[in-house]
C-alpha positions in Angstrom: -142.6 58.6 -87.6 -144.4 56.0 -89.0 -147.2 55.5 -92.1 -149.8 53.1 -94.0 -150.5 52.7 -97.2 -153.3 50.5 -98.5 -154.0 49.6 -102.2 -157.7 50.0 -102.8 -158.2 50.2 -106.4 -156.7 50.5 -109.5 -154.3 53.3 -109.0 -156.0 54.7 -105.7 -154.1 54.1 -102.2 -155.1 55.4 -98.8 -152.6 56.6 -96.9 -152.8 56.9 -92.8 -150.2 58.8 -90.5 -149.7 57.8 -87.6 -151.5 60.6 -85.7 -154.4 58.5 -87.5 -155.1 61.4 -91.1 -155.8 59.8 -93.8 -155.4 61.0 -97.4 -156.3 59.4 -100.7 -153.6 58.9 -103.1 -153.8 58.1 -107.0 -151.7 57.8 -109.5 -152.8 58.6 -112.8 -153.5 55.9 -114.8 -152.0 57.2 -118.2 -150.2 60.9 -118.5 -152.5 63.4 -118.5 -155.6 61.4 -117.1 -157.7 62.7 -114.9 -157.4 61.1 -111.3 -159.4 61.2 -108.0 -157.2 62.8 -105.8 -153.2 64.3 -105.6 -150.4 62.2 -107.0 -147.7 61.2 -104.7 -145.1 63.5 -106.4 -148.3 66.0 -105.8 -148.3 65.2 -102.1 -144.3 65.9 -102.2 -145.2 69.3 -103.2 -147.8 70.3 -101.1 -146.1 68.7 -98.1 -143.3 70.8 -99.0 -145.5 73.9 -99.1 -147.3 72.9 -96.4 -144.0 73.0 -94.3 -142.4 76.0 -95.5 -145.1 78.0 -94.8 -145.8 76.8 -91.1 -142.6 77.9 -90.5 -142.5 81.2 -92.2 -145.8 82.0 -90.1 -144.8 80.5 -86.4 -141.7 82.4 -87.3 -143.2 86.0 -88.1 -145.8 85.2 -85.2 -142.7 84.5 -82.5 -141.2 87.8 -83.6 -144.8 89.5 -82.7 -145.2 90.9 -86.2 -149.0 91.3 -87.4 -149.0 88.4 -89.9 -152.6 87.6 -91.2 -152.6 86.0 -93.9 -149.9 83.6 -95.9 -150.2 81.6 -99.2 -147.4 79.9 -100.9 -147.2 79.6 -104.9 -145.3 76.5 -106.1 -144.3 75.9 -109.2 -142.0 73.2 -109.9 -140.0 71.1 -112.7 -139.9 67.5 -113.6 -138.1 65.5 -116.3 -140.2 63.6 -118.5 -138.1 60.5 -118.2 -138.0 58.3 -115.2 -137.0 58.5 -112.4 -138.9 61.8 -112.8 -137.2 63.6 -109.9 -138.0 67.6 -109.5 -135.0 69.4 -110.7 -136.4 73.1 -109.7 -139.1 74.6 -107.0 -140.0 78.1 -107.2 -141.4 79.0 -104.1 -143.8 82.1 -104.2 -144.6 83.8 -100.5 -147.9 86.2 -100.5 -148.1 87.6 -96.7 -150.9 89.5 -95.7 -150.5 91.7 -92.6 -150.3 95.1 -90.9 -146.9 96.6 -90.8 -144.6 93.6 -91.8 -141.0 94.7 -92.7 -139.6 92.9 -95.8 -136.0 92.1 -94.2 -138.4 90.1 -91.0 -140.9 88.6 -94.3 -137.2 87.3 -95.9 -135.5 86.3 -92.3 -138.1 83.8 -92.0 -138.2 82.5 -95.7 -134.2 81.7 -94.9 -134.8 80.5 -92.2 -136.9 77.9 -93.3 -135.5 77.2 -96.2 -132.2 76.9 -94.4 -133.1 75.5 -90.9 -136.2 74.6 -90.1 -138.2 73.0 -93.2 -136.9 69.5 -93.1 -139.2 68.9 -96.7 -137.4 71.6 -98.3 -133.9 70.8 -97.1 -134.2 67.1 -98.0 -134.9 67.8 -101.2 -132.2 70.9 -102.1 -129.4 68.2 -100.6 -131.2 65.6 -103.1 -130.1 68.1 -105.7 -133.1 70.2 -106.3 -133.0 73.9 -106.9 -134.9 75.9 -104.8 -135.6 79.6 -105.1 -138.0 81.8 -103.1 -139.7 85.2 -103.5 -141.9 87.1 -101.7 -144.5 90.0 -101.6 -146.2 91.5 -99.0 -149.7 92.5 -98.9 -150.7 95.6 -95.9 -154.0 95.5 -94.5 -155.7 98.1 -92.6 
């Protein structure tokens, strides 16, 4: 895998995958400023989110249960000192869907978390602490 980042401006970068995305990264340019897009440590996040939950739904989706619907809540901890590492996820799992059992909702959480979501692995070895909960919303 393989990425580009390019200084524009100030504190603003654009960052290009190499399936060819591109995303605009800034960094703030003093705590608590207002910036014109996610943060890199804000990217780490959402990537992290991002991953956990594609898994949790190709997951429930390969086990044919009616998932419809699946948002992720994260809410994480940072030191205020450098290097300003997160020390704790919490990792919040809404899934919509007709019928879903809560043991096949929390088979494919762990299995995520423990197998699959490479973001989420890396950063539990690096020494974060990552926890995960779930409910489960029926539709008709």
């Amino acid at each position: 895998m393989k990425a580009r980042i390019e200084w524009i401006e100030g504190r603003v970068f654009l960052g290009t995958s190499n399936s060819g995305h591109g995303i605009v990264i800034a960094a703030p340019s003093a705590p608590g400023a207002a910036t014109i897009a996610p943060s890199p440590m804000e990217y780490v996040l959402l990537g992290t989110g991002g991953c956990t939950a594609t898994d949790v739904v190709m997951i429930l989706e390969k086990g044919r249960h009616d998932v419809r619907g699946c948002e992720v809540t994260l809410d994480a901890d940072r030191p205020a000192e450098d290097p300003k590492v997160f020390t704790k996820i919490r990792f919040h799992f809404k899934i919509t869907g007709k019928g879903l059992k809560p043991d096949a909702v929390d088979r494919a959480i762990k299995l995520s978390a423990e197998k699959y979501c490479s973001a989420s692995i890396m950063l539990g070895r690096s020494g974060t602490e990552i926890t995960h909960d779930f409910e489960i919303v029926e539709v008709e």
